[in-house]
C-alpha positions as CSV (number, residue, x, y, z in Angstrom):
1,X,-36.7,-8.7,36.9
2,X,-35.4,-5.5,35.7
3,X,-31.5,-5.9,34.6
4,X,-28.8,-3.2,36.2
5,X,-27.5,-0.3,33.6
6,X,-23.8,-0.8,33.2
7,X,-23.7,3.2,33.1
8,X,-23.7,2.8,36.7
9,X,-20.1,3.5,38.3
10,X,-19.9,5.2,41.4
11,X,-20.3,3.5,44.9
12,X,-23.2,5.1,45.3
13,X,-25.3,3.5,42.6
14,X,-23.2,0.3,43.1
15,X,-25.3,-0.2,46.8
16,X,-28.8,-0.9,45.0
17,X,-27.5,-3.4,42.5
18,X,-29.8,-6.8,42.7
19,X,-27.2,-9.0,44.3
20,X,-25.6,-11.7,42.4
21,X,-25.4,-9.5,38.6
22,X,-21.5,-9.1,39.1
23,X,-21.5,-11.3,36.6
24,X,-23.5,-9.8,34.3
25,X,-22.0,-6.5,34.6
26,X,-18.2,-7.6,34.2
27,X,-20.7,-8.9,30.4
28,X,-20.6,-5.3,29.6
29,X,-16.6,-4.7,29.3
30,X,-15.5,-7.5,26.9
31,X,-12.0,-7.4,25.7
32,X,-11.5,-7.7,22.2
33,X,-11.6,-10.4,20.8
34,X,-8.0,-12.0,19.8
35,X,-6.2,-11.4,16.4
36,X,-6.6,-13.8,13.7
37,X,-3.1,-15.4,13.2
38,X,-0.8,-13.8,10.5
39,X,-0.9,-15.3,7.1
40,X,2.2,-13.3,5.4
41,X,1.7,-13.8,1.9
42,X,2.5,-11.9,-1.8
43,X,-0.3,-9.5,-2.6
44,X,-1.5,-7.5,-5.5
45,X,-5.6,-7.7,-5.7
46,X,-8.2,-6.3,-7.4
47,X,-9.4,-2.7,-8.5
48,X,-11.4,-0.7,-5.5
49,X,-13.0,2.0,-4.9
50,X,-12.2,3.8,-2.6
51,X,-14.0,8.1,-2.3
52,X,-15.6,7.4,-5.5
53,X,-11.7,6.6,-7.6
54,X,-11.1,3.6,-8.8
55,X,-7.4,1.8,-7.6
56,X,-5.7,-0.6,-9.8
57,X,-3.1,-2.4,-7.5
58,X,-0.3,-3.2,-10.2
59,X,3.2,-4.6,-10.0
60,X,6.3,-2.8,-10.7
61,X,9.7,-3.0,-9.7
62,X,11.2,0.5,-10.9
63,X,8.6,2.4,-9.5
64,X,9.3,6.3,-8.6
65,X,6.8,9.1,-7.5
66,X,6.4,12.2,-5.3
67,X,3.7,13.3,-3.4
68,X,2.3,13.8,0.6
69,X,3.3,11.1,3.2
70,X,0.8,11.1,6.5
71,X,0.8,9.3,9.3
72,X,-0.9,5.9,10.1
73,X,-4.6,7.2,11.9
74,X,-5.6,3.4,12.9
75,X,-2.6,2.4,15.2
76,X,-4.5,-0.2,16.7
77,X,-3.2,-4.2,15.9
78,X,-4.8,-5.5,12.4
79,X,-3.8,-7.9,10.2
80,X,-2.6,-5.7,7.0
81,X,-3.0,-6.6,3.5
82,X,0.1,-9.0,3.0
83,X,-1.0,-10.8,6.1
84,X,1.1,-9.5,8.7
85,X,0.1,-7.9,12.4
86,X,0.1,-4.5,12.7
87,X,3.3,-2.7,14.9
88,X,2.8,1.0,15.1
89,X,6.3,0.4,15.8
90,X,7.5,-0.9,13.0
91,X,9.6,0.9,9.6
92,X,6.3,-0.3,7.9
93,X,3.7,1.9,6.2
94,X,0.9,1.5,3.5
95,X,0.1,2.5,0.0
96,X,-2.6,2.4,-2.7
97,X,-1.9,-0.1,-5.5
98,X,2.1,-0.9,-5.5
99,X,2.1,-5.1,-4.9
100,X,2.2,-5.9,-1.2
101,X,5.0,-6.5,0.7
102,X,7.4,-3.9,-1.4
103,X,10.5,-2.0,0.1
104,X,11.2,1.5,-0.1
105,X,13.3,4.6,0.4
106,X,11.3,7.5,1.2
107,X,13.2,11.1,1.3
108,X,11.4,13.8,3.0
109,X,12.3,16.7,0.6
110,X,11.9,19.4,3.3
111,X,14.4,18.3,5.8
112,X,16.7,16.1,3.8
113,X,16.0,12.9,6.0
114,X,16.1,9.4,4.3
115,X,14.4,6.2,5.7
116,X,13.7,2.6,4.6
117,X,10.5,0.9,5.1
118,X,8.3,-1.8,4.1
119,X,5.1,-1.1,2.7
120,X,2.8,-4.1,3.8
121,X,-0.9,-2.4,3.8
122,X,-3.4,-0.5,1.6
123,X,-3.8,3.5,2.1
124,X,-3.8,6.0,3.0
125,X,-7.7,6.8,3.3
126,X,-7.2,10.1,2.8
127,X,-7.4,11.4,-0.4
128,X,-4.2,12.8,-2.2
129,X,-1.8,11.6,-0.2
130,X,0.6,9.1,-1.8
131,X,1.8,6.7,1.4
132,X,1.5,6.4,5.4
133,X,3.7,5.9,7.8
134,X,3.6,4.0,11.3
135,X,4.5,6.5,14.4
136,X,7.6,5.0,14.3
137,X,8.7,5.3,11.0
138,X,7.3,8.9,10.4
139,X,9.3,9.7,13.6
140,X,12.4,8.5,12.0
141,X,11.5,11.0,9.1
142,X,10.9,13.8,11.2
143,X,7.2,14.1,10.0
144,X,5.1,15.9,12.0
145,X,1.0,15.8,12.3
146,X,0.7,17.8,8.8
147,X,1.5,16.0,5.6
148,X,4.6,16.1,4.7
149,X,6.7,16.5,1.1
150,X,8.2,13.0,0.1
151,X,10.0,10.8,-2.5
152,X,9.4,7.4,-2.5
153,X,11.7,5.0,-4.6
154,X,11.4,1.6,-4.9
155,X,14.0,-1.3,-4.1
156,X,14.0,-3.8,-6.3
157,X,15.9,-6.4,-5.5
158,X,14.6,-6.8,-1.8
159,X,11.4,-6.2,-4.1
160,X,11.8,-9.0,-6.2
161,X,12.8,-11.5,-3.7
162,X,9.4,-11.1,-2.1
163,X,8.1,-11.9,-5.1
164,X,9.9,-15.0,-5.3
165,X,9.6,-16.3,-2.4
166,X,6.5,-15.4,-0.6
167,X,3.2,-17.7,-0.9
168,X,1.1,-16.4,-3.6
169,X,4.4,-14.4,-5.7
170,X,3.9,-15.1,-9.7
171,X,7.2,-17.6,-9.5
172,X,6.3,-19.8,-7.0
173,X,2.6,-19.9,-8.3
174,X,4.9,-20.7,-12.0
175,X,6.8,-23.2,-10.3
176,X,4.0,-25.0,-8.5
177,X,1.8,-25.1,-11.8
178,X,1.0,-29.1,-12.6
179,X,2.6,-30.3,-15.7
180,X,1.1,-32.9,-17.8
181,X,2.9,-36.0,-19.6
182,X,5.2,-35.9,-21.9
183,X,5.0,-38.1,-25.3
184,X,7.6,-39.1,-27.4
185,X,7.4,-40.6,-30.7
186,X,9.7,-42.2,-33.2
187,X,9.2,-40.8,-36.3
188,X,11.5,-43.7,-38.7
189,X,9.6,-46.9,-37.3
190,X,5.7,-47.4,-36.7
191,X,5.8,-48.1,-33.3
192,X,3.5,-46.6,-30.8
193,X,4.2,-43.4,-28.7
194,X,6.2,-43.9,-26.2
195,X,4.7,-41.7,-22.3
196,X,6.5,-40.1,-20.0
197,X,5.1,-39.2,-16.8
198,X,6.9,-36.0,-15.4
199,X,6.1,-36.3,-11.3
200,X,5.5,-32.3,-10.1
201,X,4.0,-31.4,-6.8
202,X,0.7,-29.5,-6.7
203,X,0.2,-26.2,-6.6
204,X,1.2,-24.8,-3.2
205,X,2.7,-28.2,-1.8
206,X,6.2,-25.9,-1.5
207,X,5.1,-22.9,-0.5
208,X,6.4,-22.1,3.3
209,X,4.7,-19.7,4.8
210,X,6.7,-17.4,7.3
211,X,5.9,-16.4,10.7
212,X,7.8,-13.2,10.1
213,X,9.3,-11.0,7.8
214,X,12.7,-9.5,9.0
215,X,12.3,-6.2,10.9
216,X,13.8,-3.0,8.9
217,X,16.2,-1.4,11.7
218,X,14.8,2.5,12.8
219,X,17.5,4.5,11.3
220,X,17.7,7.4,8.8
221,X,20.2,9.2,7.2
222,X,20.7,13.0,6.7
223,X,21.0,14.5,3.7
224,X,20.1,18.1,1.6
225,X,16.7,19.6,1.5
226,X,14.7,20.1,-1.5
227,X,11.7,21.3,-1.0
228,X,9.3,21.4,-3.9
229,X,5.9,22.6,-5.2
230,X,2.6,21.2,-5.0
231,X,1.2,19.8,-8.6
232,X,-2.0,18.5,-9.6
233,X,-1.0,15.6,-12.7
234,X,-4.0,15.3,-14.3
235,X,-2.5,12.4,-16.5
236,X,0.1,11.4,-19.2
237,X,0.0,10.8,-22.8
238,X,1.5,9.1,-25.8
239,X,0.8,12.5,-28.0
240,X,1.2,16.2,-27.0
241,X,-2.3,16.4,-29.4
242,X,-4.1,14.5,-26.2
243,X,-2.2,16.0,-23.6
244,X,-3.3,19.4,-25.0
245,X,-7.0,18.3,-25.1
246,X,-6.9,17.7,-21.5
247,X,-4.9,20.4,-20.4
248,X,-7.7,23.0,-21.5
249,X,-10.2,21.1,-19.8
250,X,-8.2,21.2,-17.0
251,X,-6.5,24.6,-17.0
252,X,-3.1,23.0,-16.6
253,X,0.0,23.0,-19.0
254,X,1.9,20.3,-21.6
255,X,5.4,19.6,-20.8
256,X,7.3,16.7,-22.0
257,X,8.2,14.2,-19.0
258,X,11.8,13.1,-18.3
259,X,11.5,10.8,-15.4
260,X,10.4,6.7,-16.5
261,X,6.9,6.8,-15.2
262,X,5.3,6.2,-18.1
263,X,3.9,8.0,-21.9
264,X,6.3,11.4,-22.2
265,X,3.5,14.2,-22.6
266,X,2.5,15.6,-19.1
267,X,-0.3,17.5,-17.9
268,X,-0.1,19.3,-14.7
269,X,-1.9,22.3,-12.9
270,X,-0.3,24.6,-10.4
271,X,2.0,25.0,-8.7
272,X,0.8,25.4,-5.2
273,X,2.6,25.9,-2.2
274,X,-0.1,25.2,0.3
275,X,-1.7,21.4,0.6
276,X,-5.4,23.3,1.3
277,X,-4.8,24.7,-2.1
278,X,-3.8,22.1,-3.9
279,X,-6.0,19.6,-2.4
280,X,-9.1,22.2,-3.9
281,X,-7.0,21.4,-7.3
282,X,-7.4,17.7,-7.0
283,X,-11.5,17.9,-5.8
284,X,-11.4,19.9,-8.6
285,X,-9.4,17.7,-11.2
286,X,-11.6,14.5,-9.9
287,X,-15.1,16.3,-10.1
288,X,-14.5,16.7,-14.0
289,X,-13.9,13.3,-14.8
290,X,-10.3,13.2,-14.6
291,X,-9.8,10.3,-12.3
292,X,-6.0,10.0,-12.5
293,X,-5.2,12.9,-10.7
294,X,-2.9,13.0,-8.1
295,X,-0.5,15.2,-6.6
296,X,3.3,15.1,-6.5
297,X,5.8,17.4,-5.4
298,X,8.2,19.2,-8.3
């Protein structure tokens, strides 16, 4: 027996159905299949690739960069990196290698607007852009559809705590680690070691995991524009000597960095004040090798 198509939808084509494959045909429209359950937990993990660069998900806590912010493309529900359910709703958004959860302030230097969020995925896909944003929180922003100008600062405390206190943070993981017994010996007398057993609960035994982290209210403050350039950094250096090297095989220029992001010789190219343009840099930039090129706003 032949089975129906389930292109078939007008009343029409319904009439010369075989009776009794109703059931077959309400087959064809599955829903989805449910979420797993959220797992919220402390995440850093390992190097990817991701276009052909390599990411190294790292921790800091005084972290500080410039760059484009997009919004979210995949608003559907997902369980993000750190475990939690997606909300296209939430003051939430997603970036390349910071630790996972971490709390923000992102400024967008065009309009002056000021937001906080919680950055609980990896992304964005696209390629030179430094976070995204859910609807909601790019909304709060007043991002539009194009990429927009931003300054991301992290919070530290709020930060830390997560750190602390989420399963899989470096201080429960410290706290949780089994200790071994503890001998104790008289050194005047000839007697025989005396052992201590120290009683510590194994790994993870205290480790609460949350349903929920707290929800970041969707608010914004207003404050002055500064707009910026668009850079290519190629990369930075512990000697101008090195930085020079590279910024002949890039075309770009040496300047000594003032900001704490990391060795003080800084090799840039541009300015641009179209993304098209600079994103051509940073094809550019990655094609010859120089995989740590990004661009940030200046």
């Amino acid at each position: 027996m032949k089975l129906p198509v389930c292109r078939a939808r007008s009343r029409s084509a319904a009439r010369w159905l075989i009776p009794g494959t109703a059931i077959l045909l309400s087959a064809c429209h599955k829903p989805a299949p449910p979420l797993p359950s959220a797992h919220i937990h402390y995440e850093v993990g390992p190097a990817y690739n991701q276009d052909g660069v390599w990411r190294y998900p790292r921790q800091e806590f005084a972290w500080r960069e410039s760059g484009l912010a997009v919004v979210d493309r995949d608003t559907s529900p997902h369980i993000t990196a750190d475990g939690e359910i997606y909300d296209p709703k939430a003051m939430t958004g997603s970036h390349p290698t910071l630790q996972l959860p971490v709390q923000v302030t992102v400024r967008n230097l065009d309009n002056g607007r000021q937001i906080e969020v919680r950055l609980n995925d990896r992304g964005p896909k696209q390629r030179g852009r430094l976070i995204s944003l859910t609807p909601q929180a790019a909304a709060a922003l007043g991002m539009g559809q194009d990429p927009t100008r931003v300054e991301v600062i992290e919070n530290e405390l709020p930060s830390r705590i997560f750190a602390e206190t989420l399963p899989g943070g470096p201080l429960l993981d410290m706290k949780a680690a089994p200790v071994g017994s503890v001998q104790t010996e008289a050194l005047d007398t000839a007697t025989m070691p005396k052992t201590a057993s120290v009683d510590q609960p194994q790994a993870g035994s205290q480790q609460v995991q949350p349903a929920s982290l707290p929800s970041l209210p969707v608010v914004y403050t207003q404050g002055w524009a500064t707009p910026g350039s668009l850079w290519i950094e190629v990369g930075r250096f512990t000697q101008r000597s090195y930085a020079a090297i590279e910024a002949s095989r890039a075309g770009g220029t040496v300047s000594y960095a003032s900001d704490n992001n990391g060795p003080g010789w800084v090799v840039r190219v541009g300015p641009f004040s179209g993304v098209a343009d600079a994103d051509a840099a940073l094809d550019h930039a990655l094609a010859l090798g120089l995989t740590g090129a990004h661009i940030v706003v200046e």
